[in-house]
Biotite code that builds the C-alpha atoms (Angstrom):
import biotite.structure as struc

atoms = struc.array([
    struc.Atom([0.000, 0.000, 0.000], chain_id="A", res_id=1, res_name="UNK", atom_name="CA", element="C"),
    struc.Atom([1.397, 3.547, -0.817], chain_id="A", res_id=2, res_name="UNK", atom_name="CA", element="C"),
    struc.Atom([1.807, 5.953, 1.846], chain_id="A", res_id=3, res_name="UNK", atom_name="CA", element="C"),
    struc.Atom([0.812, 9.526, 1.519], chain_id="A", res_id=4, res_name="UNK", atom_name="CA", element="C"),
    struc.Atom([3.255, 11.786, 1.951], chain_id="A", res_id=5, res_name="UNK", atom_name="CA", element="C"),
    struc.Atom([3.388, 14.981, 4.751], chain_id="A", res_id=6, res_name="UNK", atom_name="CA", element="C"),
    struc.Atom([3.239, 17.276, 3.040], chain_id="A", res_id=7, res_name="UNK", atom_name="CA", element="C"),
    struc.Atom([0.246, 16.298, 0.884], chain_id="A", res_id=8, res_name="UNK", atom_name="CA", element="C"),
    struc.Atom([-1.916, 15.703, 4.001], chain_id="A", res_id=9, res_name="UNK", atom_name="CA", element="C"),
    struc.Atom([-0.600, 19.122, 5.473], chain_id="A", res_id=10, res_name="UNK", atom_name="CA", element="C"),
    struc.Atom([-2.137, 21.931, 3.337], chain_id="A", res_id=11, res_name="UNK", atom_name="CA", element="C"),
    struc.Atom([-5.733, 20.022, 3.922], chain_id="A", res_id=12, res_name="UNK", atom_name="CA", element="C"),
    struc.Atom([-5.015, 19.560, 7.928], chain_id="A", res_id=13, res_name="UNK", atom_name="CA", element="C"),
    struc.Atom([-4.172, 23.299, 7.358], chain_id="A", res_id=14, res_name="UNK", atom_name="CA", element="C"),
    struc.Atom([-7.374, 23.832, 5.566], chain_id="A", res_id=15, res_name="UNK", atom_name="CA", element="C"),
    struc.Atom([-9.413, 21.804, 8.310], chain_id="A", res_id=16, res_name="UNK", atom_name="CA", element="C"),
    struc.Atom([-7.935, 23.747, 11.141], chain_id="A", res_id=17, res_name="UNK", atom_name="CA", element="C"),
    struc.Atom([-9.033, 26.883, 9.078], chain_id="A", res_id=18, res_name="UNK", atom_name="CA", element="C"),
    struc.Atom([-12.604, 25.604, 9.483], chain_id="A", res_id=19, res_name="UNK", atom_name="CA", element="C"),
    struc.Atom([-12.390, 24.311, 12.690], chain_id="A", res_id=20, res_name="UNK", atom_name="CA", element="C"),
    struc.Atom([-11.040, 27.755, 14.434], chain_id="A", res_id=21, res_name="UNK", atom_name="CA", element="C"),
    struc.Atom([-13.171, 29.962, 12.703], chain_id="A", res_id=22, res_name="UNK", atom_name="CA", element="C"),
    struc.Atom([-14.497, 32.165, 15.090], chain_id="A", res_id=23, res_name="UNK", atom_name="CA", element="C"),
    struc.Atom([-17.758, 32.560, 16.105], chain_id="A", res_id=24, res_name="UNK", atom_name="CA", element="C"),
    struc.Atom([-19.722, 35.873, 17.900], chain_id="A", res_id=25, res_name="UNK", atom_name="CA", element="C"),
    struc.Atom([-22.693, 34.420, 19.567], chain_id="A", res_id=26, res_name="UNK", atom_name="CA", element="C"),
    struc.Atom([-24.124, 35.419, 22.616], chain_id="A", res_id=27, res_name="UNK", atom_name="CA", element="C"),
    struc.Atom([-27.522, 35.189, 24.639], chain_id="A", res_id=28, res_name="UNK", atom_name="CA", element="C"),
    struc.Atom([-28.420, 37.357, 27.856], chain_id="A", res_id=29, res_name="UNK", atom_name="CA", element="C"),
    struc.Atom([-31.504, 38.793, 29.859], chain_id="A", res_id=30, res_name="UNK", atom_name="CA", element="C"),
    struc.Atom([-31.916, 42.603, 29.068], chain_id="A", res_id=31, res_name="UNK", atom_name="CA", element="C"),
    struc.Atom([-33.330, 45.312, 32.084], chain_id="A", res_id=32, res_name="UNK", atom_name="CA", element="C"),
    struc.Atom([-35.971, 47.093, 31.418], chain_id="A", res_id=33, res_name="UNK", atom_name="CA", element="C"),
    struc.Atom([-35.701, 50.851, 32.452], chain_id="A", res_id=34, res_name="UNK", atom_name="CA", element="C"),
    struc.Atom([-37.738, 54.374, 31.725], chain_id="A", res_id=35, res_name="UNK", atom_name="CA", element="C"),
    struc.Atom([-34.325, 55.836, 30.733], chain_id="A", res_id=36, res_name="UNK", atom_name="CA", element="C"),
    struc.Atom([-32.011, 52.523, 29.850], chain_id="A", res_id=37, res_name="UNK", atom_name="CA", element="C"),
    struc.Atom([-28.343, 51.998, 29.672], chain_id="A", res_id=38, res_name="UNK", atom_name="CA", element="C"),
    struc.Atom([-26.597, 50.746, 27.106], chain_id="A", res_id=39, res_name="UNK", atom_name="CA", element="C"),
    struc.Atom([-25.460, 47.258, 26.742], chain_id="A", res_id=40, res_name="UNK", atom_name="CA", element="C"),
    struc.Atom([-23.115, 47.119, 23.926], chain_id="A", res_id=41, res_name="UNK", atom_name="CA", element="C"),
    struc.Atom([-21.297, 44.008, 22.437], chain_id="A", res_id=42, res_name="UNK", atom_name="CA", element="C"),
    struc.Atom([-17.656, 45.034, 20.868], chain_id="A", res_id=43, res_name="UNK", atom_name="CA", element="C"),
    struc.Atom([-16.402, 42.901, 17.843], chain_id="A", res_id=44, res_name="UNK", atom_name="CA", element="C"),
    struc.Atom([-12.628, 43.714, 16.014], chain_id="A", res_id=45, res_name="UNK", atom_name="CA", element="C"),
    struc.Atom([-13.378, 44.444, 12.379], chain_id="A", res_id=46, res_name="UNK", atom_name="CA", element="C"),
    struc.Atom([-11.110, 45.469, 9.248], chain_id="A", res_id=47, res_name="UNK", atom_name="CA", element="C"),
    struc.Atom([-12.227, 47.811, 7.043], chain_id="A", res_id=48, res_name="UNK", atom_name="CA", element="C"),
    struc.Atom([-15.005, 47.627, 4.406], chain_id="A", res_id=49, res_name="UNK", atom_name="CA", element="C"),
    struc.Atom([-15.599, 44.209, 6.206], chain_id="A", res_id=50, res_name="UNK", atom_name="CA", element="C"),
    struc.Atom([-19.428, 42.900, 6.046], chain_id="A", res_id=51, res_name="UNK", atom_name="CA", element="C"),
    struc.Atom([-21.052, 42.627, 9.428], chain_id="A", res_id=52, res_name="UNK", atom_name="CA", element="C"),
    struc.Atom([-24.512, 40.765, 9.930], chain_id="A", res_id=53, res_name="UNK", atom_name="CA", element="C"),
    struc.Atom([-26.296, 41.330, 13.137], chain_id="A", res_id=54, res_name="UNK", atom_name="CA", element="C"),
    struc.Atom([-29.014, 38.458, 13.920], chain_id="A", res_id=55, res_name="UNK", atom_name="CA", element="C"),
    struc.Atom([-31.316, 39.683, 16.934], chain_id="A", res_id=56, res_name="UNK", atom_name="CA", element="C"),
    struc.Atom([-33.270, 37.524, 18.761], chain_id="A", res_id=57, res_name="UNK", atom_name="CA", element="C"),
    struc.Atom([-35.778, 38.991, 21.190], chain_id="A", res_id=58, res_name="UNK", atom_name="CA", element="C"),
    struc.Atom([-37.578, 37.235, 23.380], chain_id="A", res_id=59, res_name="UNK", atom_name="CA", element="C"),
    struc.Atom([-41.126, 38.364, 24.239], chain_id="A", res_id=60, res_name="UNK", atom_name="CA", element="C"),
    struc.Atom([-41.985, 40.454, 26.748], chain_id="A", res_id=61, res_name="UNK", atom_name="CA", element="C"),
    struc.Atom([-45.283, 43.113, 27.214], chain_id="A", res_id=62, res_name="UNK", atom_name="CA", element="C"),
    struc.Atom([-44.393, 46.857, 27.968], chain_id="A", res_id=63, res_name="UNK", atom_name="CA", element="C"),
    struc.Atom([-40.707, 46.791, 26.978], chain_id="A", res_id=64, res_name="UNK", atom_name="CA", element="C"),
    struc.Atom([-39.277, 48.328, 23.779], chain_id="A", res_id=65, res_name="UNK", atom_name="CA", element="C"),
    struc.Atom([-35.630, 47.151, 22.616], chain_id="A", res_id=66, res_name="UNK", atom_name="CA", element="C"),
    struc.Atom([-33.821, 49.554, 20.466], chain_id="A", res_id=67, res_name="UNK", atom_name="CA", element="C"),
    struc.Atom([-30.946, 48.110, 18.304], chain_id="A", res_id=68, res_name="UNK", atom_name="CA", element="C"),
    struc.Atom([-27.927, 50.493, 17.645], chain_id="A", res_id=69, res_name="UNK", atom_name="CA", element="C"),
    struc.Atom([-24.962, 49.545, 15.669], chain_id="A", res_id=70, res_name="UNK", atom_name="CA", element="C"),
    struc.Atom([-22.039, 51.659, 15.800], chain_id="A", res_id=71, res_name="UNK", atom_name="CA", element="C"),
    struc.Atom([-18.140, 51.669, 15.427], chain_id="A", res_id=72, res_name="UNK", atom_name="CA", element="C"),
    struc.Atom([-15.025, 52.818, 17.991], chain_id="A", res_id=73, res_name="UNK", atom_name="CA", element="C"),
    struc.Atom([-13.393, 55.530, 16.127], chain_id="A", res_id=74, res_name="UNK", atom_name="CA", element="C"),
    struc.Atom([-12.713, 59.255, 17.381], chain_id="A", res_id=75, res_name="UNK", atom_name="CA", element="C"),
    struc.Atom([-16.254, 59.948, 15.238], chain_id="A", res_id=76, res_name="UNK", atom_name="CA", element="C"),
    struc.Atom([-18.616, 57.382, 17.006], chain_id="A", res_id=77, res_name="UNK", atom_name="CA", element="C"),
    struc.Atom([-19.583, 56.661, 13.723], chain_id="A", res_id=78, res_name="UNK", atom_name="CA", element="C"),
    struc.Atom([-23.242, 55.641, 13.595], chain_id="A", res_id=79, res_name="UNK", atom_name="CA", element="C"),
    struc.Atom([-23.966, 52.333, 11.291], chain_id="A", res_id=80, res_name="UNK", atom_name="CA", element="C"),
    struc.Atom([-27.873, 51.535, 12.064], chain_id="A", res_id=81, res_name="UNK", atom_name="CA", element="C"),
    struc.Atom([-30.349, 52.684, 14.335], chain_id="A", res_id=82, res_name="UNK", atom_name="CA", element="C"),
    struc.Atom([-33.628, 50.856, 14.882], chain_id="A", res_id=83, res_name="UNK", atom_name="CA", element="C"),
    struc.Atom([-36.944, 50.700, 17.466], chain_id="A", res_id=84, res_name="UNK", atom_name="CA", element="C"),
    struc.Atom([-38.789, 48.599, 18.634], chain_id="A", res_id=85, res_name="UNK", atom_name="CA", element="C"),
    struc.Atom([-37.178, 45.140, 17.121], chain_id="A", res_id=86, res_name="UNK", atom_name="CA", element="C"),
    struc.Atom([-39.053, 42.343, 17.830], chain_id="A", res_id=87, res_name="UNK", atom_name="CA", element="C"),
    struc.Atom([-38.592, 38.525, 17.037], chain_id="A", res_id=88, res_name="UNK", atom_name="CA", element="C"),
    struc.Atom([-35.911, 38.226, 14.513], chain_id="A", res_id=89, res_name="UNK", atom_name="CA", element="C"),
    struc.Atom([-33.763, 41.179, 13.155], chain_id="A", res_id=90, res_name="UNK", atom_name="CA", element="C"),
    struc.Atom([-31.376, 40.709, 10.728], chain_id="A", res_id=91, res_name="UNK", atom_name="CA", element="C"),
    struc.Atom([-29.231, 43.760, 9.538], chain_id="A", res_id=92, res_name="UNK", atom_name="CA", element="C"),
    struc.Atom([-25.918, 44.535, 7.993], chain_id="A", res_id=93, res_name="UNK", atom_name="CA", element="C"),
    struc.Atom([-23.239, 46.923, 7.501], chain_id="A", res_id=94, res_name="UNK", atom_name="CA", element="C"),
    struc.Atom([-20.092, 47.346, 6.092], chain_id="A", res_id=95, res_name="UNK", atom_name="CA", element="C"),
    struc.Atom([-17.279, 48.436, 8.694], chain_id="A", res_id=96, res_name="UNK", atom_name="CA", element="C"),
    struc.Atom([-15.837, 52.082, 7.832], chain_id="A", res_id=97, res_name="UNK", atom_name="CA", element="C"),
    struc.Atom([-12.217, 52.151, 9.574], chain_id="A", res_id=98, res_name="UNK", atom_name="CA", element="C"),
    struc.Atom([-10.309, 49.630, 11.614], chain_id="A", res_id=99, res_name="UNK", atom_name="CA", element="C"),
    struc.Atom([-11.485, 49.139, 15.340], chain_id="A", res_id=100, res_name="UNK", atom_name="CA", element="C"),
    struc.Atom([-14.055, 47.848, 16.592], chain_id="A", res_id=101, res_name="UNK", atom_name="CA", element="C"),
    struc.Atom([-18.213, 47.576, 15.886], chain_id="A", res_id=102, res_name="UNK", atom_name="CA", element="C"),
    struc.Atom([-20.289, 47.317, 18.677], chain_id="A", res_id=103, res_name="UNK", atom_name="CA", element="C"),
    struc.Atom([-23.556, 46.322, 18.524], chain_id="A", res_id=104, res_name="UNK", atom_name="CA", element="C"),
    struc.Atom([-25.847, 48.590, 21.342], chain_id="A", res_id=105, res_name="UNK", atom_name="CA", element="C"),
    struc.Atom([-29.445, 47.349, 22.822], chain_id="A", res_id=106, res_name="UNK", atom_name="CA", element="C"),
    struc.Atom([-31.511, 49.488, 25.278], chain_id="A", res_id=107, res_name="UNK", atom_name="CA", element="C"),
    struc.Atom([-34.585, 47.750, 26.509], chain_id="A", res_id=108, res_name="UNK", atom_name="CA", element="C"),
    struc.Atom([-37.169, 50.569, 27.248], chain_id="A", res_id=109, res_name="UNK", atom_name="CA", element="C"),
    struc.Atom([-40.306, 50.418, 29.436], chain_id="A", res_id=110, res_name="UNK", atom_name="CA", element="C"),
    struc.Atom([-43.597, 51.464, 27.818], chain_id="A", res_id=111, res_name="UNK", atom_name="CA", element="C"),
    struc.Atom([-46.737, 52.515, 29.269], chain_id="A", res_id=112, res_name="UNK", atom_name="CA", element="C"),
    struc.Atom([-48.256, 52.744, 33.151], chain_id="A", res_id=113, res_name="UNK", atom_name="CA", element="C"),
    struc.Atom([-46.007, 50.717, 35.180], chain_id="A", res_id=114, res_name="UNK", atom_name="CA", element="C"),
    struc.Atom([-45.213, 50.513, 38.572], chain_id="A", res_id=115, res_name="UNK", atom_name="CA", element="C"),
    struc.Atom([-41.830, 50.999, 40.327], chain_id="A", res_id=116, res_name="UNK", atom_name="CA", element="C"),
    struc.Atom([-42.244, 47.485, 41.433], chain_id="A", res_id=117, res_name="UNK", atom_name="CA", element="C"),
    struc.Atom([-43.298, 45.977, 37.665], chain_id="A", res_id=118, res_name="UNK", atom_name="CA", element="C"),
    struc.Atom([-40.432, 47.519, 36.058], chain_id="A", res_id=119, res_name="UNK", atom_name="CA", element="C"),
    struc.Atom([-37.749, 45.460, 38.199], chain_id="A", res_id=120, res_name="UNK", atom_name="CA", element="C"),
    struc.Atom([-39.485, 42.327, 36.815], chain_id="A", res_id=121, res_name="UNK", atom_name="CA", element="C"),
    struc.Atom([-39.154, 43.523, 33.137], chain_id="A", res_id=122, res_name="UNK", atom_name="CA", element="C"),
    struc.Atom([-36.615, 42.160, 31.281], chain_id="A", res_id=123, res_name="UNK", atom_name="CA", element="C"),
    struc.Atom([-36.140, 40.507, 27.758], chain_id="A", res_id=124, res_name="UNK", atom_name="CA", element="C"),
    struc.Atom([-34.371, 37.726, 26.525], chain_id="A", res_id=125, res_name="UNK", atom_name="CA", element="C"),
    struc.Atom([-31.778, 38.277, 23.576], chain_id="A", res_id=126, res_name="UNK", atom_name="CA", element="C"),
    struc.Atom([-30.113, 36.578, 21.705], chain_id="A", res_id=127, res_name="UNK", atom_name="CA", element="C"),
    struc.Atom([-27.263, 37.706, 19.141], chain_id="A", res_id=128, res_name="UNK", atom_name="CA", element="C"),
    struc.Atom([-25.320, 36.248, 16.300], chain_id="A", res_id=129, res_name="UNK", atom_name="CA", element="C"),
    struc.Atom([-22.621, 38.498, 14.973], chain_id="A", res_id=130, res_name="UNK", atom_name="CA", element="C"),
    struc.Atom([-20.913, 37.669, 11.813], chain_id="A", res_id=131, res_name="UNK", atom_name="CA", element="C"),
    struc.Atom([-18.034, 39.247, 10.590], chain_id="A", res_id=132, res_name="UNK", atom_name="CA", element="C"),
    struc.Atom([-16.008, 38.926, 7.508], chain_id="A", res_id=133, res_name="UNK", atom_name="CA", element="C"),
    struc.Atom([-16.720, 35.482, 5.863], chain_id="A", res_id=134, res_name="UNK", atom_name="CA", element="C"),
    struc.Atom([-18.229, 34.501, 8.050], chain_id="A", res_id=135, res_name="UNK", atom_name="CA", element="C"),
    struc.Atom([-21.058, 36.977, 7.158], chain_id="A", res_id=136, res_name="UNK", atom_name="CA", element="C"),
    struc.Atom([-21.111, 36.213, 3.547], chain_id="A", res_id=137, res_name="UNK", atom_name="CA", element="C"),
    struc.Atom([-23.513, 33.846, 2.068], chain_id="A", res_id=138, res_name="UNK", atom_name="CA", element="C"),
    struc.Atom([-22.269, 30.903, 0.659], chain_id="A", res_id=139, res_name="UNK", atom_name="CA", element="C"),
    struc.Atom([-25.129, 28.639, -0.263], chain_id="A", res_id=140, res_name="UNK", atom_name="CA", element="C"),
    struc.Atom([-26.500, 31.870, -2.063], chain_id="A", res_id=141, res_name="UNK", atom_name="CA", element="C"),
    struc.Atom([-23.260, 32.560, -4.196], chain_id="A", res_id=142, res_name="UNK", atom_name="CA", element="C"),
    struc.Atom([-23.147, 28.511, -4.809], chain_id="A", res_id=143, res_name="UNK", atom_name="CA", element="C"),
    struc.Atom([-26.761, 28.975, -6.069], chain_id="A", res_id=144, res_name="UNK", atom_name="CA", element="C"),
    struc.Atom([-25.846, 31.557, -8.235], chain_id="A", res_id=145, res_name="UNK", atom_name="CA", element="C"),
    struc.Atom([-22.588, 30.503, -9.903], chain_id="A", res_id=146, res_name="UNK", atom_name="CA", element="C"),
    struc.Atom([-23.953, 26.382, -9.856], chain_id="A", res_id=147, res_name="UNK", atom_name="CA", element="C"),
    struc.Atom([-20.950, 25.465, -7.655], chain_id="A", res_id=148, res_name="UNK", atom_name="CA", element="C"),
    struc.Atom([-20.610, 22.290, -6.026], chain_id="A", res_id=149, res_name="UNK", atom_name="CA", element="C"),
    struc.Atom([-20.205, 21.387, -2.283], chain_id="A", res_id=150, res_name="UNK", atom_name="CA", element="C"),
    struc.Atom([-16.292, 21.212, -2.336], chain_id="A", res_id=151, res_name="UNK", atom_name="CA", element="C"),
    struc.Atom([-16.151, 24.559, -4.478], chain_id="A", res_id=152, res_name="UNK", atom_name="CA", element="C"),
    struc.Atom([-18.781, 26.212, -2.218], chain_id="A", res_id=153, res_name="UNK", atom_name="CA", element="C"),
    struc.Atom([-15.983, 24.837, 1.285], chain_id="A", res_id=154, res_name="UNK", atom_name="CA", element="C"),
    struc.Atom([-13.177, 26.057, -1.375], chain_id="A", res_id=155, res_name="UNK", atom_name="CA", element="C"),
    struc.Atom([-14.300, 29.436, -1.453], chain_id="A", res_id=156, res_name="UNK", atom_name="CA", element="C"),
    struc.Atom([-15.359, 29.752, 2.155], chain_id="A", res_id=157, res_name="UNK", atom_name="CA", element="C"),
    struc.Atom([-11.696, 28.763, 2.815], chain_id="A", res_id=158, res_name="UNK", atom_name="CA", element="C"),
    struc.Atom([-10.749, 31.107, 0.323], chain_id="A", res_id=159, res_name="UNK", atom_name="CA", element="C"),
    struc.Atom([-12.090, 34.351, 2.289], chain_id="A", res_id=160, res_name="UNK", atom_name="CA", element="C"),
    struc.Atom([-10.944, 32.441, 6.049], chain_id="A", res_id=161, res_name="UNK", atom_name="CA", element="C"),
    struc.Atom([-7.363, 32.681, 4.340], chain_id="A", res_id=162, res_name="UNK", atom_name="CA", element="C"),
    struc.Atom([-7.583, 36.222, 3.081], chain_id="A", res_id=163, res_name="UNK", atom_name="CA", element="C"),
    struc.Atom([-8.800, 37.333, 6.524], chain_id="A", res_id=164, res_name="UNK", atom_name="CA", element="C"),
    struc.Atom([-5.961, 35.522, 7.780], chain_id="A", res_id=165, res_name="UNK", atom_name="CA", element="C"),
    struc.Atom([-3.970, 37.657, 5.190], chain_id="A", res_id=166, res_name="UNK", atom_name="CA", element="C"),
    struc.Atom([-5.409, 41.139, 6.040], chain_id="A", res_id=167, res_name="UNK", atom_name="CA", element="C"),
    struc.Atom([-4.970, 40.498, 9.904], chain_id="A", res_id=168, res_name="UNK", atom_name="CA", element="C"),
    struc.Atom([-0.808, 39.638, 9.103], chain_id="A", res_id=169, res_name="UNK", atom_name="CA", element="C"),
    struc.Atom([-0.519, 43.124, 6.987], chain_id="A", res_id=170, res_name="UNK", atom_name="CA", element="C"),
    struc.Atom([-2.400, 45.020, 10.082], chain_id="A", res_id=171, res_name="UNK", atom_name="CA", element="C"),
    struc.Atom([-0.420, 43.340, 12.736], chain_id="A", res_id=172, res_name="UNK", atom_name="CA", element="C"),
    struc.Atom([2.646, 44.244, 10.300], chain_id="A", res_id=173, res_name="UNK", atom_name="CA", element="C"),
    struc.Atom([1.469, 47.858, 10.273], chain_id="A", res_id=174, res_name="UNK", atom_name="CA", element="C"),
    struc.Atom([1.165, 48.179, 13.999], chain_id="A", res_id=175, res_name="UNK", atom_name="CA", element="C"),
    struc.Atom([3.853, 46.516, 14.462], chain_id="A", res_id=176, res_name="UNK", atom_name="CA", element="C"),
    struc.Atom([5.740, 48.902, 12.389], chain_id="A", res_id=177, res_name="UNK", atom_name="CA", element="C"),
    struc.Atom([3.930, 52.267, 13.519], chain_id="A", res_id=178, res_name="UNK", atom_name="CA", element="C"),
    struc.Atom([4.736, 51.044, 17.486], chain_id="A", res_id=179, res_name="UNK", atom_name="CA", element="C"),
    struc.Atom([8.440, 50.367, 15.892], chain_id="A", res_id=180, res_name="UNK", atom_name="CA", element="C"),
    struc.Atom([8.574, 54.271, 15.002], chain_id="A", res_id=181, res_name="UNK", atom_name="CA", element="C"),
    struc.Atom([7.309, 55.573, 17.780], chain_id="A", res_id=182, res_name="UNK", atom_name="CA", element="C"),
    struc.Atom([9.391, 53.836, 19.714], chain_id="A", res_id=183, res_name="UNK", atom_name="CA", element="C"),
    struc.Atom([12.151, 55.161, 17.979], chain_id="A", res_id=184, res_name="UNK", atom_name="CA", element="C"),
    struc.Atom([11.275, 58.699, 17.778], chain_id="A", res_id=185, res_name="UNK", atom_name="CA", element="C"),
    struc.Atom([10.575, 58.689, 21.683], chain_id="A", res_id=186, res_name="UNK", atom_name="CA", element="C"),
    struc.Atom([13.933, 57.340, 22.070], chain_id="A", res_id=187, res_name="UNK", atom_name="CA", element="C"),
    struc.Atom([15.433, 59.984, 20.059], chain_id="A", res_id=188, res_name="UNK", atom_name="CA", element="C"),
    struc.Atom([13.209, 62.450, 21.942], chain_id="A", res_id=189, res_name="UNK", atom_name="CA", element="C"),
    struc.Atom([14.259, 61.218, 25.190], chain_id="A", res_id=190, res_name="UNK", atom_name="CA", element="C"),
    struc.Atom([17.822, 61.172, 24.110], chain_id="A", res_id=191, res_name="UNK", atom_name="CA", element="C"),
    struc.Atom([17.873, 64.839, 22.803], chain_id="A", res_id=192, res_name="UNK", atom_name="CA", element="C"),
    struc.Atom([16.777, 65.635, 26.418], chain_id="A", res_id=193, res_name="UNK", atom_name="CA", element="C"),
    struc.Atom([19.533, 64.257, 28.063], chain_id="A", res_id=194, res_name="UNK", atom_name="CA", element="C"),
    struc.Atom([21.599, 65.815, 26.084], chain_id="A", res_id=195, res_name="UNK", atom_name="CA", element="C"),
    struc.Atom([19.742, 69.292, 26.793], chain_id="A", res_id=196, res_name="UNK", atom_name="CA", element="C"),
    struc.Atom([20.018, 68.556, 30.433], chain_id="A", res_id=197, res_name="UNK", atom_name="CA", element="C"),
    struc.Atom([23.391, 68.024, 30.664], chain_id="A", res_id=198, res_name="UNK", atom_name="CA", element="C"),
    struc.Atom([24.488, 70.535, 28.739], chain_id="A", res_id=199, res_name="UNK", atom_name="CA", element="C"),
    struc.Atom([22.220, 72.814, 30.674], chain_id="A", res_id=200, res_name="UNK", atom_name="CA", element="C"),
    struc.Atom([23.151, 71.796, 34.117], chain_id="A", res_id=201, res_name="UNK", atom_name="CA", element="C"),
    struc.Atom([26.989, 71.583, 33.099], chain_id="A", res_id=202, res_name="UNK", atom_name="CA", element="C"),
    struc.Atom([26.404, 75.776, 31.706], chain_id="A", res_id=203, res_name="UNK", atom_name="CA", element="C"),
    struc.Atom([24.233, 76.405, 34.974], chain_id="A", res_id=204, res_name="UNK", atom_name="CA", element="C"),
    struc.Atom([27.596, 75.039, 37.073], chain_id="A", res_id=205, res_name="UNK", atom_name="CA", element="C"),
    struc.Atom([30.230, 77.087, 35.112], chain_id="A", res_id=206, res_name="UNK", atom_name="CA", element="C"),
    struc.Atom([27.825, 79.777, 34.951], chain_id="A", res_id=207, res_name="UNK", atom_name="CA", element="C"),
    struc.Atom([27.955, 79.525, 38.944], chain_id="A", res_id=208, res_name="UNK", atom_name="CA", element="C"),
    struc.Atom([31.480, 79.116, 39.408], chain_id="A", res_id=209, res_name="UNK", atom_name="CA", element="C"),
    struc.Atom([32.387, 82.212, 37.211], chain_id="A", res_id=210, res_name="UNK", atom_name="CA", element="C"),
    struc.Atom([29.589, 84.235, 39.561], chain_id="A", res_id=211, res_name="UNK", atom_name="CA", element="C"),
    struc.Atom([30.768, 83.122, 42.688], chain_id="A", res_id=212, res_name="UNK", atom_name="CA", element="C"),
    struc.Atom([34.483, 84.335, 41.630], chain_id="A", res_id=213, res_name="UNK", atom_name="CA", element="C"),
    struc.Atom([32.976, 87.587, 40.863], chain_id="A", res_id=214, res_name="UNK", atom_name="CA", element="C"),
    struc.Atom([31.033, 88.226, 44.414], chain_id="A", res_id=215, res_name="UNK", atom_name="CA", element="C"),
    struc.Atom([34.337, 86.922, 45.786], chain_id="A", res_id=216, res_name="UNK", atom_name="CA", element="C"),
    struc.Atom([36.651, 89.246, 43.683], chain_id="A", res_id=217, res_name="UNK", atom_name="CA", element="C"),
    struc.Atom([34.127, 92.066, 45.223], chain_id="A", res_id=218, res_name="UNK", atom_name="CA", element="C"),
    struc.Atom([34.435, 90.873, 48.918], chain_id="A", res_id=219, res_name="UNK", atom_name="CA", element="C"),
    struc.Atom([38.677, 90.960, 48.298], chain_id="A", res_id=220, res_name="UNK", atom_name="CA", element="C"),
    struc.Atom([38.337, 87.778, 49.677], chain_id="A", res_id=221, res_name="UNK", atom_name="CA", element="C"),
    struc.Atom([39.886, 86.313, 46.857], chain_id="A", res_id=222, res_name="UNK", atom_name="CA", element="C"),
    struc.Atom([42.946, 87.822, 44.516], chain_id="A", res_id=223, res_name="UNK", atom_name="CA", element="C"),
])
């Protein structure tokens, strides 16, 4: 019987892993209801122009309103989606503007004539998928479209995994190279002000010495 090589049973444990360790942003948890509600935001990393789906789940529940906010972490707040008063399931999407992070916001609101006591007993159940990158994108639908068969459809889902992959190297490169330059230019920085000091104190003590010979001189304590 011939033995497969290694490295031909490599690139598809590679491939598998892929698969296996792709990550997944689900999360289920009871939401307060309040007159004037926090928010309770879930943060995700995302690239740029990367495709985010939010699926909502929301539990029932009488006198409560949940509003859905989707926003990003840049200097801007940038604001994605805003919607009231989801109910059941609530499926939206987005495309990521800048590199950070998207967090999807909830606020669970109390509606009509309820008592102090009532509202501490509101709450709603939720429960949210986020997808992010390939994850997000639709696979059976593109198979669908281009006829493509269950290995191509895996093919190109591994195909986007390993150009996330990809993107995430270059940005950790970047960083990694920004930090690199800063860290340099604070060390020059910091060296320039040694430098400054020394000099400075080393002027301040001839500076001293020569003053001190004057007020000396003066006193004919000294020749």
């Amino acid at each position: 019987m011939a033995r497969r090589s290694p490295l031909t049973t490599l690139p598809l444990f590679f491939l598998l892993s892929l698969l296996l360790l792709s990550p997944t942003h689900a999360i289920k948890f009871s939401l307060q209801a309040f007159r004037y509600p926090p928010q309770k935001c879930i943060w995700n990393a995302a690239h740029t122009n990367a495709l985010v789906i939010v699926t909502a789940n929301v539990g029932p529940g009488l006198n409560q309103r949940v509003d859905i906010e989707i926003v990003d972490s840049s200097p801007q707040k940038n604001i994605y989606l805003s919607k009231k008063g989801i109910k059941a399931e609530s499926r939206l999407a987005i495309t990521s503007h800048s590199e950070g992070e998207v967090g999807v916001c909830l606020r669970n609101y109390v509606e009509g004539d309820v008592s102090y006591d009532e509202m501490a007993k509101l709450s709603r159940v939720i429960d949210l998928d986020i997808d992010i990158g390939a994850d997000a994108v639709d696979y059976n639908a593109i198979a669908n479209q281009e006829s493509l068969s269950g290995l191509e459809t895996e093919m190109r889902k591994l195909e986007g995994i390993v150009q996330e992959v990809v993107d995430e190297m270059v940005y950790l490169k970047k960083r990694e190279q920004r930090f690199t330059e800063t860290n340099e230019s604070t060390n020059q920085r910091v060296q320039n002000f040694g430098w400054f000091t020394i000099l400075s104190l080393a002027g301040l003590g001839v500076w001293q010495i020569f003053h001190l010979r004057a007020f000396f001189k003066r006193k004919y304590l000294i020749d």
